[in-house]
C-alpha positions as MATLAB code, in Angstrom:
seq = 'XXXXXXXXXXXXXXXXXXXXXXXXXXXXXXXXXXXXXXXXXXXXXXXXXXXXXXXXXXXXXXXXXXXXXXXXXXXXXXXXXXXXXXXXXXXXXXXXXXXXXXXXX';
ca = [
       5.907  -38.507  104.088;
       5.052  -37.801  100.495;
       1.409  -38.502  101.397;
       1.268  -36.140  103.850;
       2.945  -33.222  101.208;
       0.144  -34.176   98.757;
      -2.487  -34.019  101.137;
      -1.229  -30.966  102.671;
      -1.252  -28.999   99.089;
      -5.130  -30.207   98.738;
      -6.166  -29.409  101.495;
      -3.897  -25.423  101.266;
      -5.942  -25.336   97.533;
      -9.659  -26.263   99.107;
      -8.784  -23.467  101.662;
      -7.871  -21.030   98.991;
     -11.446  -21.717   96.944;
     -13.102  -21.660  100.159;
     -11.445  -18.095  101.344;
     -12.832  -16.643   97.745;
     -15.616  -15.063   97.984;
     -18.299  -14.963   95.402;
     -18.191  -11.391   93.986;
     -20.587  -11.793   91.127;
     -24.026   -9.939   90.656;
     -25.655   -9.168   94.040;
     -22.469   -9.786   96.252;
     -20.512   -7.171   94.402;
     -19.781   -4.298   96.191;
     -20.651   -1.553   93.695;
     -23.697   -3.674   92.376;
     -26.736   -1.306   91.679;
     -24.371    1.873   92.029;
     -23.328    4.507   89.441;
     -20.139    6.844   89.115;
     -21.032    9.935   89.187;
     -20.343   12.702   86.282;
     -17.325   14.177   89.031;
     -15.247   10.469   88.742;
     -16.315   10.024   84.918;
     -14.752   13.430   84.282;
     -11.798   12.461   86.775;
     -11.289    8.709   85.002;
     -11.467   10.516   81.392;
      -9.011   13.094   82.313;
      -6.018   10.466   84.386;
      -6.873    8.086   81.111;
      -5.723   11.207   78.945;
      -2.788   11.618   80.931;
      -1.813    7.861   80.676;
      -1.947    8.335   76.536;
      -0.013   11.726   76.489;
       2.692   10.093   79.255;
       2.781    7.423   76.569;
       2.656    9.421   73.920;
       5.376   11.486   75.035;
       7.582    8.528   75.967;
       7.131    7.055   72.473;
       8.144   10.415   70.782;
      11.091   10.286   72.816;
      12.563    6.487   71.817;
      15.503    6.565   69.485;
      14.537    4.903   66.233;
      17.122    3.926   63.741;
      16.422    2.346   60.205;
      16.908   -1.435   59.029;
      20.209   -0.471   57.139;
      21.386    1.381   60.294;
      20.570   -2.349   62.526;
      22.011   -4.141   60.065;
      25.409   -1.972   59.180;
      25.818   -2.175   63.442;
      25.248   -6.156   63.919;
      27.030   -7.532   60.750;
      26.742  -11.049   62.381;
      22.723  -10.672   62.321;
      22.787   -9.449   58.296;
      24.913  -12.839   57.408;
      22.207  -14.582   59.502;
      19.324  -13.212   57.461;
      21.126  -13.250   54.478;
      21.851  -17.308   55.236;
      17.541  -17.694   56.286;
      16.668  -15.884   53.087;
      18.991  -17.932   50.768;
      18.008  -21.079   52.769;
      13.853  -20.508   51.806;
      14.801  -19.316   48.514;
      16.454  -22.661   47.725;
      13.801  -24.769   49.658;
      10.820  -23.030   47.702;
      12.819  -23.309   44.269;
      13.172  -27.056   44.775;
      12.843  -28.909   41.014;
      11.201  -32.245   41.132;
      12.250  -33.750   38.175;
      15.657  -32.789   38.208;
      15.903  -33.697   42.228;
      18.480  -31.107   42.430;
      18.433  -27.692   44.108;
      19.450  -24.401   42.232;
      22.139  -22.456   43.679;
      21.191  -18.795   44.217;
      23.864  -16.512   45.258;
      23.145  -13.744   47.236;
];
C-alpha cells in the first residue's frame, strides 16, 4: 500500500514536468514581437498609479514615535531594557578578574 502512494506521487510529478511546456526563446509566445508606443504609454501610466495608490496609502498610516511604543507596551521597554543590560554585561566581561560588572540601568 505504501508502494503504491510513492509510486503514485512519481508518477503525478513526471506528469506535471511533462504537462510544462517549454516557453523559452522560440516557443514563447511574444518572441520576436514589440509593444507598441500605445501599451508603453498605457504600462507607464497604470505603473504611476500603482506608486501614487502607494504613495497615498503610506501618507495615510499612523506613525507614532519610539517613546510613544514604548510608554504604551511597558512590558516590551523592561524587555529591551533587560537585552540591553544583558549585552552590556556580556561585552564588559573582565578576564582576569572572571567576574562581571554590574551596570544598572
Amino acid at each position: 500500500m505504501v508502494n503504491q502512494k510513492s509510486m503514485d506521487n512519481s508518477v503525478s510529478s513526471s506528469n506535471v514536468e511533462r504537462k510544462k511546456r517549454d516557453c523559452s526563446g522560440q516557443n514563447n509566445g511574444f518572441y520576436g514581437k514589440k509593444h507598441t508606443q500605445q501599451t508603453k504609454n498605457l504600462m507607464s501610466q497604470k505603473a504611476k498609479d500603482r506608486e501614487a495608490q502607494y504613495k497615498k496609502w503610506k501618507d495615510s498610516q499612523h506613525h507614532i514615535s519610539m517613546d510613544e511604543f514604548l510608554s504604551n507596551n511597558p512590558t516590551v521597554e523592561q524587555y529591551i531594557k533587560a537585552l540591553v543590560r544583558e549585552s552590556i554585561e556580556k561585552y564588559i566581561w573582565k578576564d582576569q578578574i572572571k567576574q562581571r560588572i554590574s551596570i544598572p540601568l
